[in-house]
N, C-alpha and C positions, 0 to 999 in steps of 0.2 A: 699719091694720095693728096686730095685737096682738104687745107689745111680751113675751121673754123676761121680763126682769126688771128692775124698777124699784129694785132697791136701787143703794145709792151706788155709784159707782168702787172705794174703800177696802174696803167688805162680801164686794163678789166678789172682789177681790182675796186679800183675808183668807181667804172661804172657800178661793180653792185652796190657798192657803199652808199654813193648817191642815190640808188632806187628808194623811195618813198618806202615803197610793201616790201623788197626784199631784204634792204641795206641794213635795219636794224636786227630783223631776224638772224642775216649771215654774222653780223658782229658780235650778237650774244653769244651762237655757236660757236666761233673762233676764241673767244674767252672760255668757253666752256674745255674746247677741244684743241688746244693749241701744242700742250705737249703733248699727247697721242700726234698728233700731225705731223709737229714735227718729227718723231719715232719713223712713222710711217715713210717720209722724206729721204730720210738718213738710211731707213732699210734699202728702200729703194737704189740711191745711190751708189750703196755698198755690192750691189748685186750686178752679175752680167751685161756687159750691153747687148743683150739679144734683139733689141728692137730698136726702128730708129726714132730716137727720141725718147724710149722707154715707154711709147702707149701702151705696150702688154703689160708691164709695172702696174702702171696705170689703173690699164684696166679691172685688174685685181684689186686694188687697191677703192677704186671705185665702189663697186663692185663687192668687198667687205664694209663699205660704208652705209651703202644703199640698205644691207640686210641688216643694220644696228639704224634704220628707220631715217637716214641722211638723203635725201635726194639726191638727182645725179648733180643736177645743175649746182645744187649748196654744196656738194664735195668736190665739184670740179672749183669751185672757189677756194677754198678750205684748203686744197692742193697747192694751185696755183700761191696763194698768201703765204703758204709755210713753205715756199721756196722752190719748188718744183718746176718741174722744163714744162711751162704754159703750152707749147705747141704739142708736146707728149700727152698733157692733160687733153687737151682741148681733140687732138686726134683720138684720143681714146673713147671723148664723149659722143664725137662722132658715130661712132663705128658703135658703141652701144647703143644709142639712139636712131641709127641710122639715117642720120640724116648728112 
């Protein structure tokens, strides 16, 4: 599977932070939503490794975000920031987007 992106945790984070339109949006979210996130994190880790990297995690996880009104792209940040395996995010956004 070909991975979105390989930079750091800290890089993509950075990038949306610095986005103009998105940055402030994601960061009132992540104050809103930090300990559910981190909850979600901790479930995650606590459970099987059935996937490499944990994109099925993931993608659930996504995926219960999307349907409480969170975008993909704003909870694959959300993910990524409260500690999560970026390349399991990012394969997951993947694969639900298909892109």
């Amino acid at each position: 599977m070909d991975h979105l992106d390989y930079r750091t945790p800290k890089e993509l984070i950075d990038a949306v932070e610095n986005n103009k339109q998105f940055g402030e949006i994601a960061k009132k979210y992540w104050v809103l939503l930090e300990d559910e996130i981190t909850d979600i994190i901790e479930s995650i880790n606590q459970k099987p490794k059935l996937y490499q990297n944990g994109y099925g995690h993931y993608m659930s996880a996504l995926d219960s975000l999307k349907k409480s009104g969170v975008t993909l792209s704003l909870g694959s940040y959300l993910l990524i920031k409260g500690g999560g395996n970026h390349i399991g995010i990012l394969d997951a956004l993947k694969l639900m987007t298909n892109k």
